[in-house]
Steps between C-alpha positions, in 0.01 A plus 500: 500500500703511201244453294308791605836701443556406173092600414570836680825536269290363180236757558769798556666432225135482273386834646796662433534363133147575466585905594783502280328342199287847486818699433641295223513687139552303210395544119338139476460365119465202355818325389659152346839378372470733195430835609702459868860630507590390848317222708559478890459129630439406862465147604509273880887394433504272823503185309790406231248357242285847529804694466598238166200564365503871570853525334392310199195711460700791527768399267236418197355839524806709532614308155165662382721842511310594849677728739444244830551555912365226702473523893505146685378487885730248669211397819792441754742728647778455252508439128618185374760340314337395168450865403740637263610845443328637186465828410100425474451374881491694809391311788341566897434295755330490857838692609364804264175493688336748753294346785201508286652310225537830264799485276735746615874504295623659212420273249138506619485845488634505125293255372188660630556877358594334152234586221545150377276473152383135636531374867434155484467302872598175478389402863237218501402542867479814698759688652491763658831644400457438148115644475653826722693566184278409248267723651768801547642436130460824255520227185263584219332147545536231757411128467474232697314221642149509662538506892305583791606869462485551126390902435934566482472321156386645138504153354481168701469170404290197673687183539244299670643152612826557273648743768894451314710729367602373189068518409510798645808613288330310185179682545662855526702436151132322316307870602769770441624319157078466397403866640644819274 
């Protein structure tokens, strides 16, 4: 029975993305680290070696001069210890979540109406949350990962059996460093 719940919430939650999708305006163009101004990162921040890795990744590219805000989904129903205050992270978690699973606080909200240059997704596996952002963002050009629902992205990268963040992470900096 609760599986048949949690389908019937899945499939809410994808038609109503879906509809909403059609009313986002955003002036997509192609960017990289030289022509971006401001790049909005959001990653799976459940795990303390994501978020590490996250934080480091974040930290190298703000030294590049980049104006950064990163968004970290916390999957549980409060947000952990390991995270530190920084004036780059906002963070949500399951509390933050409608019955549907769509993102619904402040910071969310924020992130989403931002006209981020680059929007970069950091998530290797899908979720929801995460992609119901993506997909809402107004940023000039979003990035990410190939998934099972990958029309959100302007740019995505195929891992294939190396599904880590740090290739992930290595991969984004080899293709926006090579393409001007």
């Amino acid at each position: 029975m609760g599986n048949i719940i949690q389908n019937i919430k899945k499939n809410v939650g994808w038609w109503i993305l879906n509809k909403s999708i059609k009313k986002v305006k955003r002036d997509a163009s192609f960017q990289n680290y030289t022509t971006a101004k401001n790049i909005g990162i959001i990653f799976n921040a459940t795990h303390q070696d994501t978020y590490e890795t996250a934080r480091k990744y974040i930290k190298t590219i703000s030294d590049k001069g980049l104006k950064i805000k990163a968004l970290g989904f916390v999957d549980s129903k409060e947000v952990l210890d390991f995270y530190q205050k920084s004036t780059y992270f906002d963070y949500f978690s399951r509390k933050n979540l409608n019955w549907y699973s769509k993102p619904n606080n402040p910071n969310t909200e924020e992130f989403i109406n931002t006209k981020f240059d680059i929007l970069i997704d950091l998530s290797i596996i899908e979720d929801f949350p995460i992609q119901y952002i993506v997909a809402l963002s107004k940023a000039k050009f979003k990035v990410g990962c190939v998934k099972e629902n990958e029309n959100f992205y302007d740019f995505m990268l195929q891992l294939n059996e190396k599904k880590q963040l740090s290739f992930f992470i290595e991969q984004l900096d080899y293709y926006f460093n090579m393409i001007k």
